[in-house]
C-alpha angles and dihedrals in degrees: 000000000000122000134199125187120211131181110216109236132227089249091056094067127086130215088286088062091240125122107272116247101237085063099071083065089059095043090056086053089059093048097054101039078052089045094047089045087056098051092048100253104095123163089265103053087037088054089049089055085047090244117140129179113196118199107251102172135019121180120180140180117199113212112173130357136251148224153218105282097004111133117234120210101209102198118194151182144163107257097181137014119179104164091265107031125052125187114201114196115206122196110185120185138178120263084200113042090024083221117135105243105188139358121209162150144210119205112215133190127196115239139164129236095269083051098254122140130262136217108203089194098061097019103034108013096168083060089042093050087053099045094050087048092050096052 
């Protein structure tokens, strides 16, 4: 399991002074590109392969909210891996509360640049062989 830590910053809060909603997203989005990074695929490497994976799901539960300064523990790890699908789940808690804020998931395919599918086992075997050991 991979974890990611993010301060919630003063322009993520709303008038109520909690984190905004739409932030926890993004915040998923940090913790993957980090996750990918750490295991040697990052979207840059991936890019330079021609291998895109576009988000085609996100489901999200809130469970408590946050605030200006405090630190956030994204935890991740792959769910489910099938050649052309992957499912990344996302746990974030509070360092500071210690209270779990929001459970998730994206859902992710792999394409090429004319939007065709790939299959990493056939295509990209050294990704594949990643993706299978992480789930």
């Amino acid at each position: 399991m991979n974890e990611y830590i993010h301060k919630v910053q003063y322009y993520e809060t709303d008038k109520m002074q909690i984190t905004h909603h739409s932030n926890y997203i993004r915040w998923m989005e940090e913790a993957r590109v980090d996750f990918l990074e750490n295991i040697g695929w990052g979207y840059e490497k991936l890019e330079q392969h021609g291998i895109y994976s576009p988000v085609i799901g996100i489901n999200c539960e809130y469970k408590n909210s946050t605030r200006f300064n405090e630190k956030i523990v994204i935890h991740i790890k792959i769910k489910e891996y099938r050649g052309v699908r992957l499912v990344i789940q996302y746990e974030m808690k509070s360092l500071d509360t210690g209270k779990i804020v929001l459970i998730g998931e994206s859902e992710h395919c792999f394409i090429n640049k004319e939007g065709k599918p790939i299959i990493l086992k056939k295509q990209f075997p050294e990704l594949d062989k990643v993706l299978y050991s992480l789930k």
